[in-house]
Structure formats: C-alpha cells, structure tokens
C-alpha positions in Angstrom: 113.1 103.8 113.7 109.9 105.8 113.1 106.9 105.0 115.4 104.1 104.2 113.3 101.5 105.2 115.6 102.1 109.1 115.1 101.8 109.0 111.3 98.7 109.2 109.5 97.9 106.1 106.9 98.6 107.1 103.3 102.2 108.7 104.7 105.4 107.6 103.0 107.4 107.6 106.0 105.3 104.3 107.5 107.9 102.8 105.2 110.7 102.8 107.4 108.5 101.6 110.5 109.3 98.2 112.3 106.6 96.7 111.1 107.5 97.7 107.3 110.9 97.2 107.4 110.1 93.9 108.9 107.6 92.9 105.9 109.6 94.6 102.7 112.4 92.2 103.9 110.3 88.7 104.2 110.0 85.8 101.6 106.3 86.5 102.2 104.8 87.5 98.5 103.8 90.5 98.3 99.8 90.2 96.6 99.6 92.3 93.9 95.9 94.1 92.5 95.2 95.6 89.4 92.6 95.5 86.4 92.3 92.9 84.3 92.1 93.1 80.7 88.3 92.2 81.2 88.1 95.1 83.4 87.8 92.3 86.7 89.6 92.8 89.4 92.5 90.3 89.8 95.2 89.5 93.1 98.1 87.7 92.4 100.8 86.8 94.8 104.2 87.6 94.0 107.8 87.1 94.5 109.3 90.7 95.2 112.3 93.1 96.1 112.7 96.0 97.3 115.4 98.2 96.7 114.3 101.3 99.5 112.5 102.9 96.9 110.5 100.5 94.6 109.1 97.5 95.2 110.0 95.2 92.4 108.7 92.4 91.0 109.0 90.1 87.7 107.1 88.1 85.2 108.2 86.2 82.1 107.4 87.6 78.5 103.6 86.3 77.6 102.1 86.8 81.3 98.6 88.0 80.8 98.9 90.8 83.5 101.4 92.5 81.6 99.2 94.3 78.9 96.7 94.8 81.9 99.1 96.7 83.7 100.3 98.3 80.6 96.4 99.5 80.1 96.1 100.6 83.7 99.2 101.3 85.9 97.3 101.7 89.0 97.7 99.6 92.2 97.3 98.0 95.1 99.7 95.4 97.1 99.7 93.9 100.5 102.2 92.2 102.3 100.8 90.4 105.8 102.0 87.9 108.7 99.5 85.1 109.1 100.9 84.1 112.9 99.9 85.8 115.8 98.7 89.2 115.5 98.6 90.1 111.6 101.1 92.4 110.5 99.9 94.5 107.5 102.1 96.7 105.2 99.7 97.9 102.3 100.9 100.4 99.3 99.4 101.7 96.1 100.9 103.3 93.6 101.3 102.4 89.3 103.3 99.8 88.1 105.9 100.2 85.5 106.9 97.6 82.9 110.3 97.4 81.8 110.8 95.0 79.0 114.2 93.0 79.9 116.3 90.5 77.7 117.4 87.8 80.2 116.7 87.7 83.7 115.6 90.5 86.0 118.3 91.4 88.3 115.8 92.0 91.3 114.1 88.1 90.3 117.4 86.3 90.8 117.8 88.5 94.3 114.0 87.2 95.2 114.3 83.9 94.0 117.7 83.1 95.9 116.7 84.5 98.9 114.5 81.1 98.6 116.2 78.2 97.6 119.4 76.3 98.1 122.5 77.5 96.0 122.9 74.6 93.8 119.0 74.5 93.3 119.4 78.2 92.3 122.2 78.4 90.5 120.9 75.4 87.9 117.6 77.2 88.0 119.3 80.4 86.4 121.6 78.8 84.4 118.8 76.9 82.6 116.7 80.2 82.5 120.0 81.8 80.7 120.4 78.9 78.6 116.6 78.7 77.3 117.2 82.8 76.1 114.6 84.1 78.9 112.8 87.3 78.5 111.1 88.8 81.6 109.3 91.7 82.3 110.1 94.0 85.3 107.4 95.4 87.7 108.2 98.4 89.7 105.4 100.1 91.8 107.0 103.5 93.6 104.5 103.8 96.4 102.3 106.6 96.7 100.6 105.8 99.4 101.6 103.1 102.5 98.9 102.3 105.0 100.5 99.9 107.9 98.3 97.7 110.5 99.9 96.0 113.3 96.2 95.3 115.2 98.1 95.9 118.5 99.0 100.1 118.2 97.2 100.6 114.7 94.2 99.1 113.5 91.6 99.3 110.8 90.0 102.7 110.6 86.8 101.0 111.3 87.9 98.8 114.1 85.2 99.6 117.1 86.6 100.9 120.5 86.5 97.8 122.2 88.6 95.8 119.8 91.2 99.1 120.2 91.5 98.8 123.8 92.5 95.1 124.0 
C-alpha cells in the first residue's frame, strides 16, 4: 500500500492509499459538485462505484443535473468519515454521461451493496418491469487530494494543529 504522506495532493497514486482504498469501498455517498444549469453551484450526494478506474455513478432519465453536466463536464467529489478523525478522499475530474436503456450495471452493484436481497431484488425487478432508463456518470479522476488530519492535513492547517 502506498503511504500517502510522500505524495503531493493532486497525484493519482493517492488512489491506492489506505485511506482511499478505504473510502472508494464504503456505502458512504460520494458528494458530487458541478454547475448548474443556472450557472449555481450545486452538491449532491450520491450512490457510487468504483471500478479501479472510474468512479461511477447513476441517475434516472429526466434528472435535472444531467444537461448541466452535459453543458459542463467538470468536477468535483468528496467522499469523508464523519467519526473520529475525518477521513477525506477528494477528486476532480469531468463527468461523462452515458445514456443507458434499463438499469446501470454499476447502480444495481451500489444499490445492493445496501439493502437486503429480497428488498433488492423486488426493487430491480420493478425498476425492469416499469422499462427504466438511467443515465450513467463516470468521472476518471484527474486529480485526488487525500486528508487523513492525523499525517496529512489541509494545506492551510497552522503548525500547531500539525503537531498534535
């Protein structure tokens, strides 16, 4: 496992770190930023996957942040801990929408990974049955920044704070 204190933020390889490996693997949802089609920011959280090169996510046909995203690709997710000390995986990079008939692959993976069997399984089969369209999101990172607030902290953090 790569030690994430020797790599810079913005490197790709604080991907396979501890504490990314950890978070890319969670239920946690990820919270996804982009550009709304007001120009506003927006963050949503949501459900992802990721396959150890995207990080993929879904929507169903009508969501309002697909044509935003379609307008401008770029950005931003974090996935964090909220026990203890915070655990921070953080990525940019642009999404691309895939249009899919039925159900994403990755979004049954994400959603089972949640609930019960049965509860899933009718879920899906009533998603299959009502002729569901989806919209995939995949976001390749470009850039990964990693916090673990005990060997890597904010950039602005003052010295004190570093030494506890």
């Amino acid at each position: 496992m790569i030690t994430a204190d020797a790599l810079p933020q913005g490197d790709l390889a604080l991907l396979e770190t501890e504490v990314a490996q950890e978070l890319l693997h969670t239920d946690i949802p990820a919270r996804l930023a982009y550009v709304a089609a007001d120009g506003t920011p927006r963050v949503l959280p949501m459900n992802f996957w990721w396959n150890g090169t995207e990080l993929v996510m879904a929507t169903f046909t009508g969501a309002a942040k697909v044509p935003a995203l379609r307008r401008h690709p770029a950005v931003a997710l974090t996935i964090d801990t909220v026990a203890g000390k915070p655990h921070v995986l953080q990525m940019r990079g642009e999404a691309v929408i895939t249009d899919v008939d039925g159900v994403v692959e990755e979004y049954e993976l994400m959603m089972r990974r949640g609930m019960p069997a049965e509860v899933a399984d009718g879920y899906f089969a009533d998603l299959r049955a009502g002729g569901a369209q989806m919209h995939r999101i995949s976001v390749v990172p470009a850039w990964v920044g990693v916090l673990d607030f005990e060997t890597r902290f904010p950039g602005a953090a003052p010295a004190a704070v570093r030494k506890r």
